[in-house]
C-alpha atoms as one frame of an Amber mdcrd trajectory, in Angstrom:
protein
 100.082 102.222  34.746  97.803  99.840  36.668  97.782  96.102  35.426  94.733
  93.984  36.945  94.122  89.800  37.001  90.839  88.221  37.727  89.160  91.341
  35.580  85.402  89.832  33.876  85.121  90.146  30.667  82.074  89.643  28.208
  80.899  90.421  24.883  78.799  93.677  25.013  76.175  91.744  21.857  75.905
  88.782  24.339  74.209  90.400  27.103  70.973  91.602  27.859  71.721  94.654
  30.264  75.450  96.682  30.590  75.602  97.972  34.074  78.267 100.769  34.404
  79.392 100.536  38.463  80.614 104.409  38.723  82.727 105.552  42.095  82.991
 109.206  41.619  86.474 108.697  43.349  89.816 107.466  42.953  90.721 103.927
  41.474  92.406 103.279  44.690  89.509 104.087  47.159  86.978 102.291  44.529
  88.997  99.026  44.616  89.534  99.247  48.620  85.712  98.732  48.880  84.084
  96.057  49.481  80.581  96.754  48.528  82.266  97.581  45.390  83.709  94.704
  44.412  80.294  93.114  45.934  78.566  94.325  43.017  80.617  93.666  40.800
  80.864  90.018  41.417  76.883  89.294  42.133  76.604  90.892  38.609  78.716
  89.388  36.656  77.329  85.998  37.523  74.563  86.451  35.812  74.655  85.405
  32.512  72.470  87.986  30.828  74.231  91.310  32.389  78.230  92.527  32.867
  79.125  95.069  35.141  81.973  97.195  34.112  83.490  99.667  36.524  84.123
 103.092  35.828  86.143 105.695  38.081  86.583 109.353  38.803  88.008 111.347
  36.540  87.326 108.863  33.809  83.793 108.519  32.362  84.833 104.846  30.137
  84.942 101.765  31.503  88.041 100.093  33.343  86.990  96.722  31.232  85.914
  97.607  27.312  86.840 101.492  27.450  82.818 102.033  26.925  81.427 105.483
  27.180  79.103 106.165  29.977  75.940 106.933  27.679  76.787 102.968  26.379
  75.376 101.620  29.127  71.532 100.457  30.079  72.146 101.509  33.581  74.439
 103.190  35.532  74.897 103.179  39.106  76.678 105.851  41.528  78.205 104.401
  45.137  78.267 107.231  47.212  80.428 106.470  50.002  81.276 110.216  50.695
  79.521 113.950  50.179  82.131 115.345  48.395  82.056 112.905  45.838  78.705
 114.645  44.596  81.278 117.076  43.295  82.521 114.382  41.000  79.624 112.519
  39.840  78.173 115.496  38.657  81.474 116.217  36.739  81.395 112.948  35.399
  78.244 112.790  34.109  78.835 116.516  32.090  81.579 114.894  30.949  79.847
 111.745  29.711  77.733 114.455  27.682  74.663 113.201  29.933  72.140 115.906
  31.272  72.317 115.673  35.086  69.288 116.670  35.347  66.649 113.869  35.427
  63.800 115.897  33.738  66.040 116.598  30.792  66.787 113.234  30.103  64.318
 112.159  27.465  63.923 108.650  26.012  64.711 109.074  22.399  63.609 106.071
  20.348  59.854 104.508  22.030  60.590 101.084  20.262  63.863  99.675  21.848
  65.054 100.689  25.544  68.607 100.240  24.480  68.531 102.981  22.273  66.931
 105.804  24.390  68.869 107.794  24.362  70.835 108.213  28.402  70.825 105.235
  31.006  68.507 104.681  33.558  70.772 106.152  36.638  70.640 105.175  40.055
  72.715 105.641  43.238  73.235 103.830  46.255  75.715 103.956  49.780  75.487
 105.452  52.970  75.188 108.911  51.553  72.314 108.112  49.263  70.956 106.205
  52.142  70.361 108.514  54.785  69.715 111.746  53.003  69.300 111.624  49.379
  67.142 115.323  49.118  70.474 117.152  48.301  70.781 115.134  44.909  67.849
 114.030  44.454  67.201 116.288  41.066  69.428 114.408  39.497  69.253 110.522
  40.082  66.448 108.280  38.741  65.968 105.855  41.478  68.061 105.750  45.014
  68.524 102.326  46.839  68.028 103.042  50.117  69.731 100.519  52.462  72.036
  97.738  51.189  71.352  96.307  46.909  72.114  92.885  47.667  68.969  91.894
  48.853  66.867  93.076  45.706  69.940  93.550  43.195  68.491  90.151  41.265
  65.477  91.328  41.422  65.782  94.397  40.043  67.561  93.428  36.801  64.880
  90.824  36.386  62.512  93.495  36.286  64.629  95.645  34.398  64.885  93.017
  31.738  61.142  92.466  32.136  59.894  96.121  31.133  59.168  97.385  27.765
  59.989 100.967  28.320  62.089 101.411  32.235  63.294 104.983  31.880  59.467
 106.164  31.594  58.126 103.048  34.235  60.292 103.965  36.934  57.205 103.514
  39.496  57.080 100.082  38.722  60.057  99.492  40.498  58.440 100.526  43.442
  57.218  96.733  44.053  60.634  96.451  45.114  61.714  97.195  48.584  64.176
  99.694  49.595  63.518 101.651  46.460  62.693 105.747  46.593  62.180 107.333
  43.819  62.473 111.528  43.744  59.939 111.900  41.335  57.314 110.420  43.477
  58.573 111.241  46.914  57.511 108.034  47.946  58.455 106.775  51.593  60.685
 103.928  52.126  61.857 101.737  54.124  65.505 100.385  53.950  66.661  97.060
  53.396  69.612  94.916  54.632  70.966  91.953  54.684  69.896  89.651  57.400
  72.259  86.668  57.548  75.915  87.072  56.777  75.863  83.390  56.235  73.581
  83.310  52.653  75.056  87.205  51.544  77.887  87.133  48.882  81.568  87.274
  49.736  83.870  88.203  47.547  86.356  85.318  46.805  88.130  86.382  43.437
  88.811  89.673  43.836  90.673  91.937  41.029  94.522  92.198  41.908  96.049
  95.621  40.778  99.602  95.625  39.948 101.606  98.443  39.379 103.706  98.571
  36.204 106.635 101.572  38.128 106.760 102.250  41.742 105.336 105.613  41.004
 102.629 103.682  39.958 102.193 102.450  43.290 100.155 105.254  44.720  97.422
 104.460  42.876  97.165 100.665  44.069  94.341 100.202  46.411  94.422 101.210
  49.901  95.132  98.027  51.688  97.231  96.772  49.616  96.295  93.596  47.226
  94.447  91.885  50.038  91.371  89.574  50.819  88.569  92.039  52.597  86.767
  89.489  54.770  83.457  90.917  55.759  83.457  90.256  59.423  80.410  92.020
  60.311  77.673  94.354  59.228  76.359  96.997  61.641  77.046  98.586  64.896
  74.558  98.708  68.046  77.703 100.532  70.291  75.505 103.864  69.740  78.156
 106.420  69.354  75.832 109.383  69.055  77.925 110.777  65.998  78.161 107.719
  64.331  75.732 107.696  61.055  77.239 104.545  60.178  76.140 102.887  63.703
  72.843 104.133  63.707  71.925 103.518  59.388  73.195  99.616  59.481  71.434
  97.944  62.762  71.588  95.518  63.813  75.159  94.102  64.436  75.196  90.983
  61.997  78.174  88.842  62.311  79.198  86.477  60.244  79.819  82.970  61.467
  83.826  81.754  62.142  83.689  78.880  59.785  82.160  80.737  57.091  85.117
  83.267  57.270  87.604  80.912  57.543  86.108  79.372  54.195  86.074  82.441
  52.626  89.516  82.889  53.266  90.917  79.773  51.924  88.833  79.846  49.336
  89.825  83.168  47.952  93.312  82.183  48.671  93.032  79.245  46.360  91.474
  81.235  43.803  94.381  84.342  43.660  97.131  83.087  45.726  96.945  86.154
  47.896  97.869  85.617  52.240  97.354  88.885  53.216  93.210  89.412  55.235
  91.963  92.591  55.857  89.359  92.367  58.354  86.140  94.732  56.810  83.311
  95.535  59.207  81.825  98.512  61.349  83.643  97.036  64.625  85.539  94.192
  63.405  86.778  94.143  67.302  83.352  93.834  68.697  83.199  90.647  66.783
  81.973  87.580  69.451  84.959  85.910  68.586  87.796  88.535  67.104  90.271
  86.283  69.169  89.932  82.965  67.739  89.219  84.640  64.015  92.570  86.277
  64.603  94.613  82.660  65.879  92.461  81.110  63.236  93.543  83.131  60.205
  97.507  83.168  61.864  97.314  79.041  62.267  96.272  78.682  58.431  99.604
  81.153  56.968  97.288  84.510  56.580  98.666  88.110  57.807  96.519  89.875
  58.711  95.543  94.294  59.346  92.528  95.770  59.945  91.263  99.589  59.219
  90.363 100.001  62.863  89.465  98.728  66.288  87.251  99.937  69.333  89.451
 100.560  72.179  86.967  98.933  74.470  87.091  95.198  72.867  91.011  95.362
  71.875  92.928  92.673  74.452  96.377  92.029  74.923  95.539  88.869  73.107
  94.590  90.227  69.919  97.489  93.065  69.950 100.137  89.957  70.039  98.010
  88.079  67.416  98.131  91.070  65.582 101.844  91.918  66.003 102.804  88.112
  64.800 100.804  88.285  61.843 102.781  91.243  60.724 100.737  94.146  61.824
 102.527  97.512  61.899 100.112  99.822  62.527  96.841  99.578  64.555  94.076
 102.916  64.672  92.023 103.817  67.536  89.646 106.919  68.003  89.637 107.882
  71.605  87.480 110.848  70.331  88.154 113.578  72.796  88.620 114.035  76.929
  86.753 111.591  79.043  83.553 114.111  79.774  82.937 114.470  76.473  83.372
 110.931  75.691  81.042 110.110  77.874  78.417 112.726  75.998  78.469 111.357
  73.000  78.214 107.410  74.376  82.071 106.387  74.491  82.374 106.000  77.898
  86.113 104.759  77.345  87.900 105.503  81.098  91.283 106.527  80.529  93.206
 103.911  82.086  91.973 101.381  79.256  93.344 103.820  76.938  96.385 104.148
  78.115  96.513 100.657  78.602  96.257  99.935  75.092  98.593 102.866  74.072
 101.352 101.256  76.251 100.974  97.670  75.086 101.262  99.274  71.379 104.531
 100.818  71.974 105.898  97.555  73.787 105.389  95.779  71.195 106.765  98.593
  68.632 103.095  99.063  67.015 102.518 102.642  65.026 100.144 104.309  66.849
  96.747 106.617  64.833  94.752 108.137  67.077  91.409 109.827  65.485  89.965
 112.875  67.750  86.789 115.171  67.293  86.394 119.055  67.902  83.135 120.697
  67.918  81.187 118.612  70.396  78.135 119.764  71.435  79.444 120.675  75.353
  83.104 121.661  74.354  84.324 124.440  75.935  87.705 126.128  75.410  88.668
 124.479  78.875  88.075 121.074  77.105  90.134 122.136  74.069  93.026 123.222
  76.318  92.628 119.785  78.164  92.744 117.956  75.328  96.061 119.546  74.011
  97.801 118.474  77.315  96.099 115.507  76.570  97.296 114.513  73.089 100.937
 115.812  74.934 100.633 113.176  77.110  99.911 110.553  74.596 102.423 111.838
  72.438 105.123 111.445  75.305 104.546 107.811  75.426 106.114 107.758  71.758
 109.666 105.381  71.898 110.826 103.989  68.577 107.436 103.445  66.712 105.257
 106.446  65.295 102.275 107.993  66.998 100.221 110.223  64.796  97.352 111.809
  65.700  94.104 113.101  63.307  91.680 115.767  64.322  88.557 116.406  62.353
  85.479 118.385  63.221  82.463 116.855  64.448  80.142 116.597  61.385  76.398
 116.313  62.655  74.485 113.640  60.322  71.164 112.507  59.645  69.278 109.504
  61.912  71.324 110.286  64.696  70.902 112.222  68.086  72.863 115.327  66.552
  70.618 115.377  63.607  69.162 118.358  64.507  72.748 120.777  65.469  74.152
 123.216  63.078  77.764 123.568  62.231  79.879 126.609  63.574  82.443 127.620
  61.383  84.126 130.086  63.225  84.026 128.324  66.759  85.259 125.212  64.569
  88.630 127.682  62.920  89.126 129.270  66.424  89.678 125.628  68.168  91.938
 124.351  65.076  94.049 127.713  65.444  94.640 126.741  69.170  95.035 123.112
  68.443  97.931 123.624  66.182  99.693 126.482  68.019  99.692 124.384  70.768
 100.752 120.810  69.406 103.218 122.223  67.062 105.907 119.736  66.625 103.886
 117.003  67.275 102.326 114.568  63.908  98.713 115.935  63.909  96.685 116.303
  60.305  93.815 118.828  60.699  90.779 118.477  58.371  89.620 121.449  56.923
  86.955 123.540  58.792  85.652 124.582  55.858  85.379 121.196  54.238  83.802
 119.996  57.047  81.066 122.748  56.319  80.661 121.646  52.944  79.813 118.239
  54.369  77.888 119.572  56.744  75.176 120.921  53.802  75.557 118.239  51.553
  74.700 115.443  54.475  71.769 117.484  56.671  70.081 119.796  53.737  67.855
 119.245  51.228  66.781 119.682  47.605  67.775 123.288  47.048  71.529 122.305
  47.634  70.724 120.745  44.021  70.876 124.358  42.930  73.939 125.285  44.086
  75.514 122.019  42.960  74.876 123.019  39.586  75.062 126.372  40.110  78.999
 125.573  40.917  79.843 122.514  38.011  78.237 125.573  35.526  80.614 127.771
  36.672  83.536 125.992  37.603  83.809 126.763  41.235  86.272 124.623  43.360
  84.932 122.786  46.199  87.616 125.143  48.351  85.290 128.104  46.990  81.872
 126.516  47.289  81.219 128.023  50.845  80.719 131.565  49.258  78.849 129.933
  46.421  76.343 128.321  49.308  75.913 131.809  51.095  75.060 133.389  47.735
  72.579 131.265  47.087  71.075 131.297  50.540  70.880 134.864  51.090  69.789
 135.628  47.580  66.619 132.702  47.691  66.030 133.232  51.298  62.858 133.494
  50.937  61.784 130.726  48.154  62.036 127.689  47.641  60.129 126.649  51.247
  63.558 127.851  53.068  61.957 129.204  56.227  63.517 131.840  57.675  64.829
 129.836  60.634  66.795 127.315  57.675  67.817 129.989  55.695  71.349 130.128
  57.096  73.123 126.753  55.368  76.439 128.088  57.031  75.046 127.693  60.932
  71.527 126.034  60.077  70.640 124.774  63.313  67.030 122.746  62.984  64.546
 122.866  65.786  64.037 119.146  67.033  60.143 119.753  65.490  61.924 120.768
  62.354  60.443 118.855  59.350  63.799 117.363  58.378  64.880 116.905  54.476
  65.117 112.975  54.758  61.829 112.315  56.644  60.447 109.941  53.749  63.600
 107.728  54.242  63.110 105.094  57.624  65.585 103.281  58.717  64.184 101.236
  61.179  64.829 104.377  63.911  62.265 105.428  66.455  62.756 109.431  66.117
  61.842 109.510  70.438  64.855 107.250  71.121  67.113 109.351  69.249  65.683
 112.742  71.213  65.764 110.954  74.313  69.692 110.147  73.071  70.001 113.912
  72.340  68.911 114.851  75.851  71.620 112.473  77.070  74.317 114.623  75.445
  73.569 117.591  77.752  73.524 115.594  80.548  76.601 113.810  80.189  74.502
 110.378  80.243  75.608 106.617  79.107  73.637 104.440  77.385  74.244 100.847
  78.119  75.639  98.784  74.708  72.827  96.551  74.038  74.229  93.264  72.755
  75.064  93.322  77.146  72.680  94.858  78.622  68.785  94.839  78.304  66.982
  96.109  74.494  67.004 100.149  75.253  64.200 100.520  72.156  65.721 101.973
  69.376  63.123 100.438  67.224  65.043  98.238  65.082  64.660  95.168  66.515
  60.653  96.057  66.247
């Protein structure tokens, strides 16, 4: 059992809207985010509203043990595909129709009792494509909530009937709503400084150590939000390419954060949260900063090309054991796909790591748009090498396949399945011995055509909660579906293969309504660049290379 401090609680007859805060995952990757807790703390400030969180496989709430269909509104934070899989589940379970059309208001006279919530989803995933699941939420935030959270319980609160004036929320930026197909723009927030950090976060406690499992994943720490956004332009990267600009938030204001939220739960321990927390203008004197005042500190990960000797002692002192880096793959390829990382800096950093009897995780793709098995073989001598720099501390390597996304120069590749299983087989004949996780090939499908498809992956989604089909067995569900509506549903017959489903770059994509700020030019231009082995200068040195965000 899980014990928590700092929990909010209200009385349910006291409030004006109950806002259920659903992560269709585990308790321990809920409470590790930081958005997540963001929410929850913005909310339950106001007076008139309490957020309650509810998590995957429950369907009641962590606070009052509420049933879903209790709630005014409840909101899904889709931080991963998969986890369509379980939101779905949970809201069968919850005795909720998933889909929207068959969720009817039942009483005209009071919008508490209709009878399901107004439900809405936000995150990167609902962010850059929200087609696949889009028959089944009633409004997507596109973007980050913070800006317009306020607002939109205001105007909540404000209308008579919400569940049948959904388009009035449209007055509200960053908001798309499936119904109308509206375009959108998304919305972030612009200065660190004014945005909400979290300074009494929940502490989780476990009651037995095999409890402990369950606690979140960095531990009962303070998650400092560094930064927001990422202008390195990695060209897999959805993340760097949905939150530009690179925001940073200023050194006092984290170092006020931090003592603040110290005061407030007695906890010493900083995680440092951002999309490059080492790209930060001044990582070095954050990291002194934070030692000077009593705080360990740990961080998720860190680009190899602003890590310094510097900030690997700071790091060491303050009681780091482990630090993750993602050299990617062989230094071609890197250069391909923007991280144009020479070798020597890599190694550099490696060695420094094991001198100072640092853990080493090294993150690796497969399935780049150049590789060829002559690059696979290379990189298995490669990870050898690595690997043979190993002395008392750990060096474990991950190696996942390359999953194109939406709003980024790969956008418009397919995903081979079979070229993806031959190169694993190799992989792990080859580095046997040697700590390596593979991701599944065929999960990485599965995120494949829930990230870059569009509404008729609805179909199968349902398709598979009706009939129980494990995500394992979903791939056969998919092809089913495919080759039996190949020719409905506007699947043309150059899309109707979601197992390779390469798109043309004049291919109307699923997500075109959603704009993120991208000019769609820069990122074929960025495509071209792949083929040609080309760098693109980072921008916060070198001159603005148009990407159309800072417009």
């Amino acid at each position: 059992m899980i014990y928590e401090k700092n929990v909010i609680m209200k009385r349910p007859l006291k409030v004006d809207i109950r806002f259920a805060s659903v992560y269709p995952n585990l308790y321990k990757t809920a409470m590790s985010s930081l958005g997540y807790q963001i929410i929850y703390g913005m909310i339950n400030e106001r007076k008139d509203s309490w957020c309650e969180r509810v998590v995957y496989p429950d369907t009641r709430s962590i606070e009052s043990n509420s049933p879903l269909k209790d709630f005014d509104i409840i909101s899904f934070s889709l931080q991963y595909e998969q986890d369509y899989f379980n939101m779905l589940e949970m809201l069968k379970k919850a005795e909720i129709p998933i889909r929207r059309k068959d969720r009817k208001v039942k009483n005209d006279f009071d919008k508490k009792k209709s009878e399901y919530p107004l439900i809405i989803a936000g995150g990167p995933c609902a962010t850059s494509n929200p087609m696949p699941i889009s028959d089944f939420i009633d409004i997507f935030i596109i973007g980050e909530f913070e800006p317009i959270l306020n607002d939109f319980l205001d105007l909540y609160k404000k209308l008579k009937y919400p569940i049948k004036q959904l388009e009035s929320f449209l007055s509200l930026k960053g908001i798309y709503l499936p119904s109308v197909n509206n375009k959108v723009k998304r919305i972030i927030v612009e200065d660190m400084d004014h945005a909400y950090h979290v300074t009494n976060p929940i502490i989780a406690k476990a009651e037995k150590k095999e409890d402990e499992d369950s606690l979140p994943v960095f531990g009962n720490s303070i998650l400092l939000n560094v930064s927001r956004g990422c202008t390195r332009g990695c060209r897999f990267c959805m993340s760097g390419y949905l939150y530009r600009p690179l925001r940073e938030t200023k050194l006092q204001k984290l170092f006020d954060v931090a003592e603040k939220a110290r005061a407030n739960t007695g906890l010493k321990k900083v995680s440092l949260i951002g999309a490059a927390v080492s790209d930060y203008s001044k990582i070095d004197e954050l990291i002194k900063g934070l030692l000077d005042k009593g705080f360990q500190i740990s961080t998720p990960s860190m680009r190899i090309e602003s890590i310094t000797t510097k900030s690997l002692n700071s790091l060491k002192k303050s009681g780091a054991k482990t630090i993750t880096i993602a050299p990617e793959s062989i230094y071609p390829l890197r250069k391909s796909i923007n991280k144009n990382i020479p070798d020597e800096k890599i190694f550099e950093i490696i060695k420094k790591a094991t001198e100072l009897g640092l853990n080493l995780k090294l993150y690796f793709l497969i399935g780049l748009i150049n590789e060829t098995k002559e690059d696979i073989e290379e990189l298995a001598l490669y990870i050898k090498k690595i690997h043979s720099l190993k002395d008392k501390n750990s060096i474990r390597f991950s190696i996942n396949p390359l999953i194109p996304k939406p709003h980024t120069p790969m956008q418009w590749e397919g995903y081979d399945l079979k070229d993806i299983k031959s190169k694993m087989k190799y992989l792990k004949k080859e580095l046997k011995g040697i700590d390596v996780k593979f991701d599944s090939p065929k999960m990485g499908l599965i995120q494949y055509v829930l990230s870059c498809k569009g509404k008729e992956v609805g179909n199968i989604l349902e398709k598979s909660l009706d009939l129980k089909i494990p995500v394992k067995e979903w791939e056969k569900q998919s092809k089913r579906y495919y080759i039996k509506n190949s020719n409905k549903d506007n699947i043309t017959s150059n899309n109707s293969n979601i197992l390779s489903g390469v798109l043309g770059s004049e291919t109307k994509l699923p997500w075109e309504n959603i704009d993120i700020g991208l000019n769609e030019n820069f990122l074929k231009e960025e495509r071209k660049k792949i083929f040609n082995y080309e760098n693109t200068e980072w921008c916060q040195r070198a001159s603005c290379y148009k990407c159309g965000i800072c417009k």
